[in-house]
N, C-alpha and C positions, 0 to 999 in steps of 0.2 A: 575294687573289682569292677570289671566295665563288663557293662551290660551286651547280652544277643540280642542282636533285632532279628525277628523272626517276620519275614515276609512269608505270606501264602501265595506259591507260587503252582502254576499249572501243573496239574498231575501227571500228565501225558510224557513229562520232561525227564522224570524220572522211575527209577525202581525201587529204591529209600531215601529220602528226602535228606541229604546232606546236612541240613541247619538241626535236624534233632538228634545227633551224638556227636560226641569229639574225635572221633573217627572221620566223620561227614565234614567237621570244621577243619581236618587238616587237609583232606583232600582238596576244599575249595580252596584254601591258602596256599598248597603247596599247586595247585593246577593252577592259578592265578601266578604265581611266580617262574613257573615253568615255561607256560606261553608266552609271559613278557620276555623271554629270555630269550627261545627258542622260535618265537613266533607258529602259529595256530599248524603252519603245513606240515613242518618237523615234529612235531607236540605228538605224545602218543601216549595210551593207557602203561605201555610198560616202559618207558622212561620215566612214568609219571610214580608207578608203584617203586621202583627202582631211586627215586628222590623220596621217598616215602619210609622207605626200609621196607616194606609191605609188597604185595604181590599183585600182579596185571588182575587177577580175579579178583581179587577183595575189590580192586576201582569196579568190576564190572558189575559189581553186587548195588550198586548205585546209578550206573548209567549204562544204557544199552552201546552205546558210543560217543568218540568226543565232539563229534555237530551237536550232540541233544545238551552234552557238556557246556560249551560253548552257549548255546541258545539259555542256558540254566544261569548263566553268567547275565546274560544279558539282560537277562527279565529280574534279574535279583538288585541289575544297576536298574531299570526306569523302575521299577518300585521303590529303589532308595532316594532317586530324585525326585519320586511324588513326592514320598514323607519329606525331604526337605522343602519341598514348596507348599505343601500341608500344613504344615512348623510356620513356615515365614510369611504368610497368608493369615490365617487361624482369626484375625482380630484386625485385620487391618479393610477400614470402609471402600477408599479408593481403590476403583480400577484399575488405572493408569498405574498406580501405586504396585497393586498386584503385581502386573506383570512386570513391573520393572524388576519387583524380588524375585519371580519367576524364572527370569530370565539369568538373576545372579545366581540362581542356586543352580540350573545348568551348568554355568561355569565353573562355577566352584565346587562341582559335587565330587571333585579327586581329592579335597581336601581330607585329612587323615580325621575320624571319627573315634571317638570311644564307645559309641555306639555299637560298633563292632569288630570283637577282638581278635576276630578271625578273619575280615576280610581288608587286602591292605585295598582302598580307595585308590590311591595313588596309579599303583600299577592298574588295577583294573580298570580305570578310565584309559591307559594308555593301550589295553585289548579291544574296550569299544571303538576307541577313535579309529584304531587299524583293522580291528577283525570284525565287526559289528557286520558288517552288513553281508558279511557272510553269512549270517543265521538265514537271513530272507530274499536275497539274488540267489534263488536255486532253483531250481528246474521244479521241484516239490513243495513250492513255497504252498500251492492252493490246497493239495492234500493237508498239507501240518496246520496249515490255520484254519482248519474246519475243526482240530482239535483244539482248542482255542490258546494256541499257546505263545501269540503275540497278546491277548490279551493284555498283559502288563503297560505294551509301547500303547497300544490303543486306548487304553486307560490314561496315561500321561500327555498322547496329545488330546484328549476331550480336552482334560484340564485346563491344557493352555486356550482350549479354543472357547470352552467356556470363558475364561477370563475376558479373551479379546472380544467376545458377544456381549459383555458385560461393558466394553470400552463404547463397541457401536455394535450396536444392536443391528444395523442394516447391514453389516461387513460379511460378503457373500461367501468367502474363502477363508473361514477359520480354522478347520479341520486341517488343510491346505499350508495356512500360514503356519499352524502350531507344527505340525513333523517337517515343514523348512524348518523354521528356527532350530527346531534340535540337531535336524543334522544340516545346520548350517555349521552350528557350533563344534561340531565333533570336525568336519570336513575342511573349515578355515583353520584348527590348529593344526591338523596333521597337514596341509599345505604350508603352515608356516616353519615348519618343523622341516617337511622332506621335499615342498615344490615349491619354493617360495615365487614364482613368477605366475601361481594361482593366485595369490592373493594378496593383499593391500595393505597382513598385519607384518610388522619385526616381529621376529622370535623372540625377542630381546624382551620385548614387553607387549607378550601377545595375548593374554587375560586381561589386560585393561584397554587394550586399543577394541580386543574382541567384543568387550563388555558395550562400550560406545558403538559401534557398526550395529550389533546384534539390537540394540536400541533404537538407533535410526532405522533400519530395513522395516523394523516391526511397528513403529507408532506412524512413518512415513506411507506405508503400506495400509494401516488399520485408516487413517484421514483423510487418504486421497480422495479428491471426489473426480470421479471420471467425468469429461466433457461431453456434449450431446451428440456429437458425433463416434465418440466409442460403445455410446450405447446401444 
């Protein structure tokens, strides 16, 4: 039997927390599979009850609507990529080291887990990389985040920026570097995927060309030393 991972995520996001009943588990499974399908504009609570066999009220006993749905999604993925760089960090001295696993477990955080047996990884990276940034290009982005319900992404880029403060300690732009990186990541494969004349990867083998770029940007970036004349 494979284990729930239970993130604690922002209250504000919901009405009953999906991850504590099997009701709540199929919802996010079955709304995860609905939006990869359908993509986020089409997606809606009674197409969503209707995949369910369940009713548009039962989803709204959970979420007041599907933006908070959506944002609930996304805060449950940069919480599952702390805990994978949590995991692959844990015992290891080097910095440089760090980040290099840091930076693989962004990549690879679609891989399929048994960690959780409700949510497919797979598809749901393929929501972040397209719909993500819909939670926070909104007009009401400064209202929702006084509710502190980016907290998750802001937790994940400390992370990284701690790490890269741990590489150089003088590196004035970590906060900075660490949310590029992430949605470099998210933004180079949906380019290789749907605009390839943004970007530099083949689709063909766009996880390991990714993995090297994301590498170079970020250690290229942390060692520069700027010249007397840019400072």
């Amino acid at each position: 039997m494979s284990l729930k991972l239970r993130f604690e995520l922002p209250k504000k996001l919901f009405i009953k927390d999906p991850q504590d009943s099997e009701y709540g588990h199929r919802l996010l499974s079955n709304a995860i599979e609905l939006i990869s399908e359908l993509g986020f504009e089409s997606f809606n609570f009674r197409k969503l009850g209707t995949k369910m066999s369940s009713s548009e009220v039962s989803v709204y006993r959970y979420f007041e609507n599907k933006h908070l749905l959506l944002l609930y999604l996304n805060c449950w993925y940069w919480e599952w990529v702390t805990y994978l760089i949590d995991m692959q960090v844990l015992n290891v001295k080097d910095s440089a080291e760090k980040l290099t696993k840091a930076i693989h477990c962004m990549i690879h955080a679609s891989a399929e887990s048994e960690l959780s047996d409700y949510i497919n990884e797979g598809l749901l990276f393929q929501i972040i990389m397209k719909e993500s940034s819909k939670t926070y290009h909104i007009s009401r982005v400064d209202e929702e985040n006084k509710y502190g319900v980016f907290l998750p992404y802001k937790e994940l880029v400390g992370k990284l920026a701690s790490i890269i403060n741990e590489i150089n300690p003088s590196f004035c732009y970590s906060q900075s570097l660490g949310s590029s990186l992430y949605e470099m990541i998210n933004n180079q494969l949906y380019y290789a995927e749907h605009l390839p004349r943004l970007t530099s990867l083949s689709n063909e083998k766009a996880l390991e060309d990714l993995e090297k770029m994301v590498n170079h940007f970020a250690f290229a970036a942390i060692n520069y030393k700027s010249s007397p004349a840019a400072t």
